[in-house]
C-alpha positions as CSV (number, residue, x, y, z in Angstrom):
1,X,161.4,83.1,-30.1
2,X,164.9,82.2,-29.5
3,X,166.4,85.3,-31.9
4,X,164.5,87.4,-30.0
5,X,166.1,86.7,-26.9
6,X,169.4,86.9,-27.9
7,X,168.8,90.2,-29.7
8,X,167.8,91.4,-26.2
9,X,170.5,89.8,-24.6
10,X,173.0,91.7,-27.2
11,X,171.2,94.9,-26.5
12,X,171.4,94.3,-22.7
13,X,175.0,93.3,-22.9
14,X,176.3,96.9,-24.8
15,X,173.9,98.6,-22.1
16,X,176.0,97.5,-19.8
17,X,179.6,98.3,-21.7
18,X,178.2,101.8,-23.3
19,X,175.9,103.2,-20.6
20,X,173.4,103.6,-23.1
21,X,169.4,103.5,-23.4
22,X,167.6,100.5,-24.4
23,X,166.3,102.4,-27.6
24,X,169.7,103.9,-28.3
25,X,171.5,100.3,-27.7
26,X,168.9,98.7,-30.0
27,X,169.2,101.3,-33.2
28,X,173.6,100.9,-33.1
29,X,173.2,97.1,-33.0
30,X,170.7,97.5,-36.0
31,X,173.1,100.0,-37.7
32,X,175.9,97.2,-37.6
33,X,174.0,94.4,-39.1
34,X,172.2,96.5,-41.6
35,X,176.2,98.0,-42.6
36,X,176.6,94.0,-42.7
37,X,179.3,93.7,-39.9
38,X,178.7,92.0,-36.7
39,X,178.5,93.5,-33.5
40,X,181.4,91.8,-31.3
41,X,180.3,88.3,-29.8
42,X,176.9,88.8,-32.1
43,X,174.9,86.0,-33.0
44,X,173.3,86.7,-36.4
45,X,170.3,89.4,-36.6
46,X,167.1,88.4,-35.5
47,X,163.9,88.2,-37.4
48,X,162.0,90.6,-35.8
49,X,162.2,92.8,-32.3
50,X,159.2,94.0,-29.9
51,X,158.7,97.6,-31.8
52,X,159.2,95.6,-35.4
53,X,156.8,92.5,-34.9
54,X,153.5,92.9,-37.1
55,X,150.8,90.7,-38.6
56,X,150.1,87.6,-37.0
57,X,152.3,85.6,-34.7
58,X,150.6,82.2,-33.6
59,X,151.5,81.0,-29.8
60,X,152.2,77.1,-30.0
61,X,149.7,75.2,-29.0
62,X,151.6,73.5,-27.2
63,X,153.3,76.7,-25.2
64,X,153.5,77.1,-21.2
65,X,150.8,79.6,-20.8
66,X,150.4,81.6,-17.3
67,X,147.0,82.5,-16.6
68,X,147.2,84.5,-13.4
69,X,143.7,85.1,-11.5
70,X,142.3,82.3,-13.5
71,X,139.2,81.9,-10.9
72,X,137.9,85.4,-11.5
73,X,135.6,86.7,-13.9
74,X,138.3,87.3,-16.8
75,X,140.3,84.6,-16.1
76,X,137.4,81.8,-16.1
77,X,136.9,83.0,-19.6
78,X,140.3,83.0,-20.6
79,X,141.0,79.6,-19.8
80,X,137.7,78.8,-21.7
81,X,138.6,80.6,-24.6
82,X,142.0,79.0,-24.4
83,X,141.1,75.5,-24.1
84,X,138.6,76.0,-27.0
85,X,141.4,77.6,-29.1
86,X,143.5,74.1,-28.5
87,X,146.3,75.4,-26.4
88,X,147.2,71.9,-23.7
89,X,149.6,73.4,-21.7
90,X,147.5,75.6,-19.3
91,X,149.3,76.8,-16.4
92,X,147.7,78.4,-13.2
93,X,148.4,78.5,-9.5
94,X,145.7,78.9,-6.5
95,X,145.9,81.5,-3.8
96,X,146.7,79.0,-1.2
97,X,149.7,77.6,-3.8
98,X,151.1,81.7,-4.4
99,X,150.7,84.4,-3.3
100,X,151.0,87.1,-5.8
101,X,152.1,89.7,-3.6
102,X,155.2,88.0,-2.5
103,X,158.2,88.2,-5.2
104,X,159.9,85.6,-3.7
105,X,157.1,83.2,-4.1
106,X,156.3,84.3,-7.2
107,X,160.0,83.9,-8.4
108,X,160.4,80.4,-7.3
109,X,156.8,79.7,-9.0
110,X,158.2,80.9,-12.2
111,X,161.6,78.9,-11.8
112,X,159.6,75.9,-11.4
113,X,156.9,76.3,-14.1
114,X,158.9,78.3,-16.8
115,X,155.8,80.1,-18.3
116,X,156.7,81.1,-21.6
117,X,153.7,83.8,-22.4
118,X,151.6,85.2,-19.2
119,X,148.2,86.9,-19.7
120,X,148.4,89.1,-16.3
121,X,144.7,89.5,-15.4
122,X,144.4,88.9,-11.6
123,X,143.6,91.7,-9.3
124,X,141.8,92.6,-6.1
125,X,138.2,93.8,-7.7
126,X,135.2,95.3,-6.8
127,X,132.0,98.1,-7.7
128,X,131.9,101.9,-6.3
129,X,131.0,100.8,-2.9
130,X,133.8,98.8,-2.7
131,X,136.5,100.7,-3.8
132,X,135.5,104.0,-2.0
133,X,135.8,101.6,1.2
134,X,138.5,99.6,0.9
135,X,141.0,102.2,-1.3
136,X,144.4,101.1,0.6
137,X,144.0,96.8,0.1
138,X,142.9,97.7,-3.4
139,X,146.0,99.8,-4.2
140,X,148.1,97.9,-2.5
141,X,147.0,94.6,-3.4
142,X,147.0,95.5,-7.0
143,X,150.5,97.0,-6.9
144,X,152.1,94.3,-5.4
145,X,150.5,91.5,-7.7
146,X,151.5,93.7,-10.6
147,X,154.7,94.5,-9.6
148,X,156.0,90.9,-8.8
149,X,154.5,89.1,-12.2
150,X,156.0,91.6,-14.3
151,X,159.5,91.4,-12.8
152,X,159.4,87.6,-12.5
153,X,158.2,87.5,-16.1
154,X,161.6,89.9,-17.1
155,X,163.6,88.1,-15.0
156,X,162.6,84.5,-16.6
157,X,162.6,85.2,-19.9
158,X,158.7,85.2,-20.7
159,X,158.9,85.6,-24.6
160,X,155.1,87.9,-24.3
161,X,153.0,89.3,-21.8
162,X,149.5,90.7,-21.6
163,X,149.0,93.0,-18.8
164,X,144.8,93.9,-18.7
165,X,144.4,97.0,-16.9
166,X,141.2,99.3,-16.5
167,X,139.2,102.1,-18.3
168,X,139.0,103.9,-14.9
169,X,143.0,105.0,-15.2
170,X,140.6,107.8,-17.8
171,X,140.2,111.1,-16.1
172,X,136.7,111.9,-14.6
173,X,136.5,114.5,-17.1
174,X,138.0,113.2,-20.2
175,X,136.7,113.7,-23.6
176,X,133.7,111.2,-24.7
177,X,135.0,108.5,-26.5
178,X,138.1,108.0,-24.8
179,X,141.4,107.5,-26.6
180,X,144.1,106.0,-25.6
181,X,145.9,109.7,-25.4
182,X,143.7,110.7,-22.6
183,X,145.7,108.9,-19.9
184,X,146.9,111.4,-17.4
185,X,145.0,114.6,-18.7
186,X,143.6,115.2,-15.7
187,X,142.0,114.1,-12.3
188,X,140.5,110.8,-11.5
189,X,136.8,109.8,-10.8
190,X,137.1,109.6,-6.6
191,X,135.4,107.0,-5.5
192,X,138.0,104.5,-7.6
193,X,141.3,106.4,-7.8
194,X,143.2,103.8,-5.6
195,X,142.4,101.2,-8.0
196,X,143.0,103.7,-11.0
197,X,146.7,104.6,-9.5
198,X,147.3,100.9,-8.8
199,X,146.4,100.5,-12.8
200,X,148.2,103.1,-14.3
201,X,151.5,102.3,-12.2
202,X,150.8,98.5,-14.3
203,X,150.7,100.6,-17.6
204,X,153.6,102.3,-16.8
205,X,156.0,99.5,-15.5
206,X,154.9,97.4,-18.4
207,X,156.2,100.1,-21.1
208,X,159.3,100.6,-18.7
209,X,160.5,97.1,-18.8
210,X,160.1,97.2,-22.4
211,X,161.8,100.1,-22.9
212,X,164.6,99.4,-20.4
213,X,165.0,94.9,-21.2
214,X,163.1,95.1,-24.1
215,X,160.5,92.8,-22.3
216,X,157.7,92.1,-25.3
217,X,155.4,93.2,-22.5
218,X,151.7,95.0,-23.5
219,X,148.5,96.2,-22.1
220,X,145.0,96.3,-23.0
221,X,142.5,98.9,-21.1
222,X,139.1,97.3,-20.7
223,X,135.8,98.6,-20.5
224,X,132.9,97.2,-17.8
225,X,133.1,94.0,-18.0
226,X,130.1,91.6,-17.6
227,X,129.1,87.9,-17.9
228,X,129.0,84.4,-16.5
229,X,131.2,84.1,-13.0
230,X,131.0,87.4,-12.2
231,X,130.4,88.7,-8.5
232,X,126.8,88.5,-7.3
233,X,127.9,90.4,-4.2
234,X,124.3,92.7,-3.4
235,X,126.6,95.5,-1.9
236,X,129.7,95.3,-3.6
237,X,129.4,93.7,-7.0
238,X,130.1,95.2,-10.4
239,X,126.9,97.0,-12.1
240,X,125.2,94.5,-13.9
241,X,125.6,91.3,-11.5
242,X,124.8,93.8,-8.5
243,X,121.2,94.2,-10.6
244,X,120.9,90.4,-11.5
245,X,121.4,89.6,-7.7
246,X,118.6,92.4,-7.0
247,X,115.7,92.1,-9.1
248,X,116.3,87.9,-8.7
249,X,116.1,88.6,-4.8
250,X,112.9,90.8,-5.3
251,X,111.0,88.4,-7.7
252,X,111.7,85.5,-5.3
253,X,110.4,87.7,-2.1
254,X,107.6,89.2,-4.6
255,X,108.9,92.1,-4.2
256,X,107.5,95.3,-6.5
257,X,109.9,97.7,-6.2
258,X,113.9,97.3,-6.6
259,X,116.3,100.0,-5.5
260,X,118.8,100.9,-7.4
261,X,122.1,103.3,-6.4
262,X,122.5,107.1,-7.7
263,X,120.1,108.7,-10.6
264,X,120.5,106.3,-13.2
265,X,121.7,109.0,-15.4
266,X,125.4,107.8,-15.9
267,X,126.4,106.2,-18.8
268,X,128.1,102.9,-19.4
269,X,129.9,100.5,-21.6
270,X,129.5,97.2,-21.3
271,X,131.6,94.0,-23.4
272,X,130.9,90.9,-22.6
273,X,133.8,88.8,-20.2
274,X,133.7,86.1,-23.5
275,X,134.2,89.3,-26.2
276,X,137.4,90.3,-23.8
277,X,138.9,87.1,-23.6
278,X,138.6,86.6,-27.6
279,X,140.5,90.0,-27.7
280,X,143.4,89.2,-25.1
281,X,144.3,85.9,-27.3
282,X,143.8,88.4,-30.4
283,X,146.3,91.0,-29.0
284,X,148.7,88.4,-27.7
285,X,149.1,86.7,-31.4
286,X,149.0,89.6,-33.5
287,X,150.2,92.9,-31.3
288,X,153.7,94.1,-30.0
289,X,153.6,97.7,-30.3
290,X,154.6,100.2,-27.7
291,X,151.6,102.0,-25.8
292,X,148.5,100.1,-25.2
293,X,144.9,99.7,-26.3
294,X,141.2,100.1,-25.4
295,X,139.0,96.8,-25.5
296,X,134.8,98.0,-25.8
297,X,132.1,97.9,-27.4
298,X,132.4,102.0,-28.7
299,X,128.5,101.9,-27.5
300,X,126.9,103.1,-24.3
301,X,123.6,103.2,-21.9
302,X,122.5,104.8,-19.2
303,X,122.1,103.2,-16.1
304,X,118.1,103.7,-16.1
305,X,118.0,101.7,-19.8
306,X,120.5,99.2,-18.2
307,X,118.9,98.5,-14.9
308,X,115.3,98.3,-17.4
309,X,117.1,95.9,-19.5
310,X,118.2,93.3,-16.3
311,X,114.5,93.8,-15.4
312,X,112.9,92.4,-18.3
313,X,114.8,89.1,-18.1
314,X,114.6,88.9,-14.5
315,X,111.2,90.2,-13.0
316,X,109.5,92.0,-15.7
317,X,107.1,94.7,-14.4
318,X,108.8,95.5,-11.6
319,X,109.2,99.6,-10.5
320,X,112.6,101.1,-10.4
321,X,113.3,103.0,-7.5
322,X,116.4,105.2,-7.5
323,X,118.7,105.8,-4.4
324,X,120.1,109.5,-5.3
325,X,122.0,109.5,-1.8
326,X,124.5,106.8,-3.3
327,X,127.1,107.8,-5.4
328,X,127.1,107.6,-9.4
329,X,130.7,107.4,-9.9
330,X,132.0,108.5,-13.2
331,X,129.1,110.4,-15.5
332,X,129.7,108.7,-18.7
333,X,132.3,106.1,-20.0
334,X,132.7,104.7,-23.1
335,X,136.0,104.0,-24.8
336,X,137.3,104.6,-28.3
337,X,138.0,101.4,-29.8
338,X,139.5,102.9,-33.5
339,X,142.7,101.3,-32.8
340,X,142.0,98.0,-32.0
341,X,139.4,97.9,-35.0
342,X,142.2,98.5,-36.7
343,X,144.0,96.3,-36.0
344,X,141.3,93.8,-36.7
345,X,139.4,92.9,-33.8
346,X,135.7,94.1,-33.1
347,X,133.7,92.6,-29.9
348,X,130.7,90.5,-31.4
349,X,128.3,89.7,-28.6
350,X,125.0,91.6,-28.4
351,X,124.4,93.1,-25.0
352,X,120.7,91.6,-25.0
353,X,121.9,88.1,-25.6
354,X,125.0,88.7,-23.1
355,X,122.7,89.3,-20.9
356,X,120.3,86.4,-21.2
357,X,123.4,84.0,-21.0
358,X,124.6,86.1,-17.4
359,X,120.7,85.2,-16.2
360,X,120.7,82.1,-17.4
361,X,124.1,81.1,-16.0
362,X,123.1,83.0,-12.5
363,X,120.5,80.7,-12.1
364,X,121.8,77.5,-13.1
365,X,125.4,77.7,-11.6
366,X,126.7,75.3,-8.9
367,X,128.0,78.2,-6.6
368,X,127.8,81.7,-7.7
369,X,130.4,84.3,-6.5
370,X,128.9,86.8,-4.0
371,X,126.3,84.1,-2.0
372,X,127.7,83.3,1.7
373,X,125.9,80.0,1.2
374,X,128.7,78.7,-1.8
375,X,131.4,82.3,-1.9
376,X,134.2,80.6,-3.4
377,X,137.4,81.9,-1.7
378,X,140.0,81.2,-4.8
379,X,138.2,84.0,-6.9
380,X,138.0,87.5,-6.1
381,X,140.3,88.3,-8.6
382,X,139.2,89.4,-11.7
């Protein structure tokens, strides 16, 4: 860790004397040591830089580890995943402790707690209803939180973070499975383009800090993400908990019929919240390269065989109904995941037993996000 931040202080330090880029800095100061002749004031060559790092890099157990939105969906599972993993030294901050909108708060939470790797997954969230409602506090919020993490991370010497952005940043239209190279082809889907911009501006200033401090910054692209702790809101909730909350409301009224939005005919992803946690420690430890990556499943549904599927584990036999005034968002979504298989990771969790454990844990919880009665206000991010 430590040669890595004096290689980047070396490359920052003839930026400022030469006027020159980050990757142009980075390839003279290489030249030099690879001639075998110091650069002046040089400390000896490091082992490895952001765009040379490969195979697996462990994270101490032991290391200062920033989980930011660690009450929301992604974050719950995070901190699970880590504890399980053994990592002790679990840092995380409440809304009422910082505000992650405010870069002077943010700074001076840094400076105290030193975070030494920061998985960024904290985010003002929400389904189609809520997005195409609320477009400027998503956009804004999501800037903002993005904006002051990343620079407090650069500016306190973070040695790795893990920005977790969105598959909506895709274009409406893009080609099915989506790569990676897709971003910015062409327009977005409507009803969540704030969110999408507020995304994509994440993606970008990631990749620009690396390329400008060489901050050992990444990002991962999710697809819809499901699974214990998610938002139960009957209005605007995410897909599957939306249908959970629905059909469980029906069977307990006796209820026949549940409504669901748009035609059904849409297609979706879905990985499991547990599967995406597994796959941010996995990308943290064993990833550094420039760009970023999709995290799915490479497998879709439409929302008729989805919405059938939360029926049979939550009132079997009862009659979809569906609302074609309502939007359907997006007509199909499902991500390319060739890279990260590559890399070695593969999601494991079977969408029928994901499911169960969602119902299961929907029903048995202690407050469930999305019910007035027990709303918890630390944890609408996701």
């Amino acid at each position: 860790m430590t040669h890595d931040k004096d290689f980047k202080r070396l490359v920052r330090t003839r930026m400022a004397e030469t006027g020159e880029t980050y990757t142009a800095a980075q390839a003279a100061l290489r030249s030099v040591s690879e001639r075998g002749g110091p650069a002046a004031g040089s400390r000896p060559r490091p082992r490895s830089t952001p765009n040379e790092r490969a195979g697996h890099r462990p994270i101490p157990r032991d290391a200062r580890i920033f989980v930011s939105g660690h009450a929301g969906l992604v974050g719950v599972a995070l901190l699970r995943r880590l504890r399980a993993e053994g990592f002790t030294n679990l840092l995380t901050a409440r809304r009422d402790q910082l505000d992650l909108r405010d870069q002077a708060a943010v700074n001076y939470w840094f400076r105290a707690n030193r975070p030494e790797y920061v998985f960024l997954v904290a985010g003002t969230v929400g389904g189609v209803l809520a997005n195409s409602t609320r477009p400027a506090e998503f956009l804004y919020d999501n800037m903002m939180i993005h904006a002051t993490v990343v620079h407090a991370s650069h500016l306190f010497d973070v040695d790795k973070l893990l920005y977790l952005g969105s598959s909506c940043v895709y274009p409406r239209g893009a080609a099915q499975p989506i790569t990676e190279d897709a971003l910015l082809t062409g327009p977005l889907e409507p009803t969540n383009a704030a969110y999408a911009l507020a995304k994509i501006a994440g993606i970008r200033l990631c990749s620009s800090y690396r390329e400008q401090y060489g901050c050992d910054f990444i990002s991962a692209m999710p697809t819809n993400v499901y699974g214990p702790g998610d938002n139960f809101d009957a209005t605007g909730g995410h897909l599957v908990p939306m249908l959970i909350r629905r059909f469980d409301d029906a069977r307990q009224r006796g209820d026949r019929e549940v409504t669901v939005w748009g035609t059904g005919k849409p297609r979706r992803e879905l990985l499991h919240v547990d599967d995406l946690a597994a796959a941010c420690l996995f990308l943290m430890e064993r990833a550094s390269q420039e760009g970023f990556v999709n995290v799915g499943t490479g497998r879709d549904l439409t929302i008729r065989e989805i919405a059938s599927l939360v029926r049979d584990l939550v009132h079997p036999g009862a009659n979809l109904v569906f609302d074609t005034s309502m939007p359907d968002g997006v007509p199909r979504k499902v991500l390319d995941v060739s890279r990260i298989n590559g890399l070695g990771w593969a999601a494991e969790i079977d969408l029928n037993d994901g499911l169960q454990s969602m119902v299961d844990w929907y029903r048995t919880a202690d407050h469930v996000r999305g019910l007035e009665i027990n709303a918890d206000p630390d944890a609408d991010a996701a």
